[in-house]
C-alpha positions as CSV (number, residue, x, y, z in Angstrom):
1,X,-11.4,151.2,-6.6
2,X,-14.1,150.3,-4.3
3,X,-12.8,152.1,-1.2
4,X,-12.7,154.8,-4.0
5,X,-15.8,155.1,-4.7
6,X,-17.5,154.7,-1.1
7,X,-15.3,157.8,-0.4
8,X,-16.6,159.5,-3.3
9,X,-20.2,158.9,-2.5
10,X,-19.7,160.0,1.1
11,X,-18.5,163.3,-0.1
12,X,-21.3,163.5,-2.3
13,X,-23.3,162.7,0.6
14,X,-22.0,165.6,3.0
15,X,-22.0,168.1,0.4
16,X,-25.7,167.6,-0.6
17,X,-26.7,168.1,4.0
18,X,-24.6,171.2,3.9
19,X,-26.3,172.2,0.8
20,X,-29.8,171.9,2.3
21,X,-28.9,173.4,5.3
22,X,-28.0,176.4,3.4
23,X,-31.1,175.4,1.5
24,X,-33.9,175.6,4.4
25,X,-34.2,178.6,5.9
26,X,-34.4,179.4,9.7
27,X,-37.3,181.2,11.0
28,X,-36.5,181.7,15.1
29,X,-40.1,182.5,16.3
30,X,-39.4,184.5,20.1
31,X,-37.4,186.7,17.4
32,X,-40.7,188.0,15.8
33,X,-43.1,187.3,19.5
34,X,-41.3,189.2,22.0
35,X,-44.1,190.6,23.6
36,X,-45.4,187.3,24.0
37,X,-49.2,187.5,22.2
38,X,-48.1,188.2,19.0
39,X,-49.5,186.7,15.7
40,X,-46.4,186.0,13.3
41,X,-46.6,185.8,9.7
42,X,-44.2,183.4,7.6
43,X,-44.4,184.2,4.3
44,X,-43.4,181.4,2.6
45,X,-43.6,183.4,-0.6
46,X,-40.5,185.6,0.1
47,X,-38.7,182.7,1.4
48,X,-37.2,179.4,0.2
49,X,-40.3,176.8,-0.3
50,X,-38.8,175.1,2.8
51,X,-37.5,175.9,6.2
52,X,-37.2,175.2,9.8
53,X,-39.2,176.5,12.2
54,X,-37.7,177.1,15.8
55,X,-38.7,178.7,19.2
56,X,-35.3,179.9,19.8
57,X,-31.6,180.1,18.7
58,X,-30.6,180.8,22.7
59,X,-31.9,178.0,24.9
60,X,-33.4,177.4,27.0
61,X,-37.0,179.0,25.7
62,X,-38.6,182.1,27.3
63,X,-41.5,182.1,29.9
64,X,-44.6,184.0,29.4
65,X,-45.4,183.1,25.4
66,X,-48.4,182.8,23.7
67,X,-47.7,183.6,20.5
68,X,-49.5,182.5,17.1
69,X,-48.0,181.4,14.2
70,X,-49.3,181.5,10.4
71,X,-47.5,179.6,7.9
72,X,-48.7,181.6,4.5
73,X,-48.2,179.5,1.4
74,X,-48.9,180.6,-2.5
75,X,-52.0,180.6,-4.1
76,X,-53.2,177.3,-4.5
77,X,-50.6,175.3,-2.3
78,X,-50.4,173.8,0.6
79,X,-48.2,173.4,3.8
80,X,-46.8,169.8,4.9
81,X,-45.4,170.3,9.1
82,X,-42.9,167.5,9.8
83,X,-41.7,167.5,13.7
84,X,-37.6,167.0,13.9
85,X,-38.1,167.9,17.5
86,X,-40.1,169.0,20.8
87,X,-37.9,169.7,24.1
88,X,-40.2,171.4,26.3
89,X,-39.6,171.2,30.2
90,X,-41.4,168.3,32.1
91,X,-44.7,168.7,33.0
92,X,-46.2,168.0,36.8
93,X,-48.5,164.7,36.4
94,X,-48.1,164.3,32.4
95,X,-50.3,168.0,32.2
96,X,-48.4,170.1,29.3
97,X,-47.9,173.4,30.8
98,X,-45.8,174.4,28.0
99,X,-46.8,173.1,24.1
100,X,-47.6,173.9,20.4
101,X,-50.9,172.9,19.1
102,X,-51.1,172.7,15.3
103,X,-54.2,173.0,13.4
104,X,-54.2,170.7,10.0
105,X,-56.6,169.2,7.8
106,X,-57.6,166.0,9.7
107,X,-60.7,167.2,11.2
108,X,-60.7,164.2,13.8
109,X,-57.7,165.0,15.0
110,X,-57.0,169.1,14.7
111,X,-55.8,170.7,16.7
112,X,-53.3,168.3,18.0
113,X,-50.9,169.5,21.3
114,X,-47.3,168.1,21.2
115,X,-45.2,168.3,24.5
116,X,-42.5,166.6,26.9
117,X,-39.5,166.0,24.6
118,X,-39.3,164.3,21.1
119,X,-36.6,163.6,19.3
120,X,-36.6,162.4,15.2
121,X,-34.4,162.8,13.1
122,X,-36.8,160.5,10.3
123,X,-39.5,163.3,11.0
124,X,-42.1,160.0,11.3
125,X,-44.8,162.7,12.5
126,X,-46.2,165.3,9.8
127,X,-49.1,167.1,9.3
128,X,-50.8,168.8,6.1
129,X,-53.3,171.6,5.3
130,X,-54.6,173.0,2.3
131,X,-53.7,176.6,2.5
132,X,-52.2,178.8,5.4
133,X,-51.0,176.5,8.7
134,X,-52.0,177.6,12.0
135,X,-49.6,177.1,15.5
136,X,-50.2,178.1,18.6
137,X,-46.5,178.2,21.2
138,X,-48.0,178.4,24.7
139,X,-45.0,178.4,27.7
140,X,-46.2,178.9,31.1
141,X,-45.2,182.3,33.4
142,X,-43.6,180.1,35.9
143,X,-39.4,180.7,36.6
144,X,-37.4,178.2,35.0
145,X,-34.6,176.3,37.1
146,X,-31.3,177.5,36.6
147,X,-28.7,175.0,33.9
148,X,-32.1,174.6,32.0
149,X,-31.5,174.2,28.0
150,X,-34.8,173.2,26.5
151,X,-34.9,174.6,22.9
152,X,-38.7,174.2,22.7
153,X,-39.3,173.0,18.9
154,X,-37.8,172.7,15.4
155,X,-40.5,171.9,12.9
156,X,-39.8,171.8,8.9
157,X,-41.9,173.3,7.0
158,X,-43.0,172.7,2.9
159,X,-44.4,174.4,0.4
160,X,-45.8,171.3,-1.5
161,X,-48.8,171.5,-4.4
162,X,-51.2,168.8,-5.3
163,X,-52.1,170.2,-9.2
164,X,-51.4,167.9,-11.5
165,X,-49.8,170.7,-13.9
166,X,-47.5,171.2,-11.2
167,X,-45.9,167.5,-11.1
168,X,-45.8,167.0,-14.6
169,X,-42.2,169.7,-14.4
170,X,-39.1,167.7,-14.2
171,X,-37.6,170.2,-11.8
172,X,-40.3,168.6,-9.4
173,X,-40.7,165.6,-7.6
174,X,-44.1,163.4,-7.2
175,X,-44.7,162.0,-4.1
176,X,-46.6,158.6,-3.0
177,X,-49.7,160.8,-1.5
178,X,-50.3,162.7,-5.1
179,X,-48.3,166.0,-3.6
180,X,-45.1,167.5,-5.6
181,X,-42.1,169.4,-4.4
182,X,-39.0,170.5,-5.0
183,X,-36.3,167.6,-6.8
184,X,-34.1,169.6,-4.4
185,X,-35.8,168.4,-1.7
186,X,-35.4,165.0,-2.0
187,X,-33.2,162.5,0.0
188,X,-31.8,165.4,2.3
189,X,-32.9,164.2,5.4
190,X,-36.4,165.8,5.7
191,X,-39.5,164.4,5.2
192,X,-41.2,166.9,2.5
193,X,-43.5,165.0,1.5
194,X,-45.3,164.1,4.4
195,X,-45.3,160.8,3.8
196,X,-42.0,159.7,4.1
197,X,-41.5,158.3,-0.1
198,X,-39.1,161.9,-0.7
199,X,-36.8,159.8,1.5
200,X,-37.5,156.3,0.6
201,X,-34.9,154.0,0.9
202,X,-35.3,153.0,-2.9
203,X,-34.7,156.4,-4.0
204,X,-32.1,157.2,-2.0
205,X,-30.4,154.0,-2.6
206,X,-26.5,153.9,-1.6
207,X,-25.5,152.8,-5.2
208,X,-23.8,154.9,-7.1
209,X,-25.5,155.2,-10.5
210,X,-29.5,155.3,-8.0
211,X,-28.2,157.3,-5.3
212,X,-27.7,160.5,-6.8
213,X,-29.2,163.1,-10.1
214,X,-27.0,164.4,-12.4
215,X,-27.0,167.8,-10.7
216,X,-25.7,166.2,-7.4
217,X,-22.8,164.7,-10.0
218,X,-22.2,167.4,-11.6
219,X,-22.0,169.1,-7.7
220,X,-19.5,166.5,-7.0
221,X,-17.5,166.9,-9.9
222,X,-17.2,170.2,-9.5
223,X,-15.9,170.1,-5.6
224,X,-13.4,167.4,-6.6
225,X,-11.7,169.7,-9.1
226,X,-11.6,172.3,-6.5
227,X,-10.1,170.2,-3.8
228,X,-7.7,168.9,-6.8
229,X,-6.6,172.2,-7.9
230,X,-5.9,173.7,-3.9
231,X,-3.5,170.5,-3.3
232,X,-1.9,171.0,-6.7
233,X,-1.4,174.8,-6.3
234,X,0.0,173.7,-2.2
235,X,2.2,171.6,-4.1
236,X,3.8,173.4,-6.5
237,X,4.8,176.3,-3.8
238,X,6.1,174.2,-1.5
239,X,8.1,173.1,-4.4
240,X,9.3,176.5,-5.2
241,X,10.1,177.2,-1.5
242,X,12.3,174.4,-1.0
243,X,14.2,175.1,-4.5
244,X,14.5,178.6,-3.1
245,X,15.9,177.4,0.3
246,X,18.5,174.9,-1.7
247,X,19.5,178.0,-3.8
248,X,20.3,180.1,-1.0
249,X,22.4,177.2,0.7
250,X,24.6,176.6,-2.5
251,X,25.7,180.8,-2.5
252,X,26.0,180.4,0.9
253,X,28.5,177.3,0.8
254,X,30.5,179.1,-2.4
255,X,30.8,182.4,-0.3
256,X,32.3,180.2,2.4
257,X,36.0,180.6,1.7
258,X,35.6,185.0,1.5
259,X,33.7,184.7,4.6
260,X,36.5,182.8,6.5
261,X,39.0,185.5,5.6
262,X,41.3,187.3,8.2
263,X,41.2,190.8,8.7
264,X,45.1,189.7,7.1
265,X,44.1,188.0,4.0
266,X,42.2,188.9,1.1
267,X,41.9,187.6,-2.5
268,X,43.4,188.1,-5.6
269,X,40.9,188.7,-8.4
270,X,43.6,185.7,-10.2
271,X,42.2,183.3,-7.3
272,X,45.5,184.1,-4.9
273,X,45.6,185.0,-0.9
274,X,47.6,187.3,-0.2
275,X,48.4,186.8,3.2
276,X,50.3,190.1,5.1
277,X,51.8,188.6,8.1
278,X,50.3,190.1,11.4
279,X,54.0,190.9,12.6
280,X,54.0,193.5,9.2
281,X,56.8,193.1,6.5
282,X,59.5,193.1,8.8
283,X,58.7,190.2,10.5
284,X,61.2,187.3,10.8
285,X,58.5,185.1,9.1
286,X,58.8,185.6,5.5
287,X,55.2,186.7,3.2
288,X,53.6,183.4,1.7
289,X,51.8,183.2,-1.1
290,X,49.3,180.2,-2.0
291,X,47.2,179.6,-5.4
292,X,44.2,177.2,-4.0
293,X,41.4,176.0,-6.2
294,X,38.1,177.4,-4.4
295,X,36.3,174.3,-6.3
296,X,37.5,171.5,-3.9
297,X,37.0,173.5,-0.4
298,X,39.7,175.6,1.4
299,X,41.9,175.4,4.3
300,X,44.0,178.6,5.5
301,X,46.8,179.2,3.2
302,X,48.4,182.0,5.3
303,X,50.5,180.4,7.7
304,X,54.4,181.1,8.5
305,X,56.9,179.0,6.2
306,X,60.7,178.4,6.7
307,X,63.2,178.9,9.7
308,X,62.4,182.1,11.4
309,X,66.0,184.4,11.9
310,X,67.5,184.4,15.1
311,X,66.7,187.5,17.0
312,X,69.6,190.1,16.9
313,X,71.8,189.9,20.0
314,X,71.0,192.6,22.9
315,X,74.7,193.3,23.7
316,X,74.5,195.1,20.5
């Protein structure tokens, strides 16, 4: 029951990642900057209230970008930047020739550049601002080496809201810095909040009654029924197939005996053979006639009987 339930709960589990991925929509930024000086909009207000932000679908990244990015929340809300992951080329002496620089809300620190090569899937490294998010992608004109694959950047982005009013819905979740998002949002491998509590080992706890809502239950539920039904319906026509098959191989084995017939025998609708002899009716052997019960098999019936006659002399 145990083993069970661990399965169940890793089912659960990779349902709820492919639903987010469906969830968080992909924004491929050399897409929208292909002249390179571009300023693109994301309009966060036509789009899911999360995504991911990439340079490009098709690495390695394109030369010759300086391309600026605004990240346009609704009225009154504000945009959380977590980093999953920066793969820019190496740099000569630790200088980054290629880079995003992302203007937040921490005054000390804005804008901060991020480049080399990063890789986290815990998104430890976020940044906030109150209002539209500036980036700024910056590669260098220089030719690339050939069997290069560096995909630049992929960035989530959030929608999150810090009114009060907002929080209070049960359709959204409170984080530990006062900011509220999505309960969709939570425990699905990004860090929404910022702050890391959307993804807290607590609430995402592997038990079964703390690990999941009733929505991701009712998700669950749902799937298992399908996956029930598809192995009952497989069943139930292989069933039929093979009671098909065994059909035809019981007509087969009781047309047997008709198929086995000589072109000299053939059957009496009273269950006889009538055997002609293939000498015709003036042969020496005499016609035979057999009754056999089809029911317990059959062996040839038609077979000469009795003492043929002597052959009539030639000096005749």
């Amino acid at each position: 029951m145990e083993i069970s339930i661990k399965w169940f709960i890793i089912g659960i589990m990779i349902y709820k990642i492919s639903l987010a991925s469906c969830y968080y929509h992909e924004f491929i930024v050399e897409d929208h900057c292909e002249r390179g000086t571009e300023t693109v909009i994301v309009d966060t207000s036509k789009l899911n209230p999360a995504g991911t932000l990439k340079a490009t679908d098709h690495p390695p990244y394109k030369p010759s970008k300086h391309c600026t990015i605004v990240i346009k929340p609704s009225a009154g809300k504000g945009i959380v930047l977590s980093i999953r992951k920066i793969d820019f080329r190496p740099s000569k002496e630790y200088i980054c020739e290629d880079y995003i620089k992302v203007f937040h809300s921490d005054a000390t620190l804005s804008p901060t550049t991020l480049c080399h090569f990063k890789f986290d899937l815990e998104e430890q490294i976020s940044f906030y601002t109150k209002g539209p998010m500036t980036i700024i992608y910056h590669t260098e004109p220089e030719d690339y080496r050939a069997f290069n694959f560096e995909e630049g950047f992929a960035l989530t982005y959030t929608v999150v809201s810090e009114d009060v009013q907002d929080c209070k819905d049960e359709s959204k979740f409170m984080c530990d810095n006062g900011r509220c998002i999505s309960n969709e949002m939570t425990c699905d491998g990004r860090n929404n909040c910022g702050d890391g509590s959307d993804e807290s080992p607590i609430l995402c706890s592997t038990d079964f009654f703390y690990a999941f809502k009733m929505t991701d239950i009712i998700y669950a539920a749902v799937f298992a029924v399908m996956i029930f039904a598809i192995i009952t319906i497989c069943v139930v026509v292989f069933a039929r197939k093979r009671k098909v098959n065994d059909d035809s191989s019981s007509i087969s084995d009781q047309d047997e005996p008709t198929a086995r017939l000589t072109p000299y025998q053939a059957v009496h609708p009273a269950g006889f053979f009538i055997c002609q002899n293939p000498a015709g009716p003036h042969s020496l052997y005499p016609q035979h006639f057999k009754h056999v019960q089809s029911e317990v098999g059959f062996s040839n019936p038609c077979y000469p009987t009795g003492i043929p006659q002597p052959p009539p002399s030639y000096s005749q």
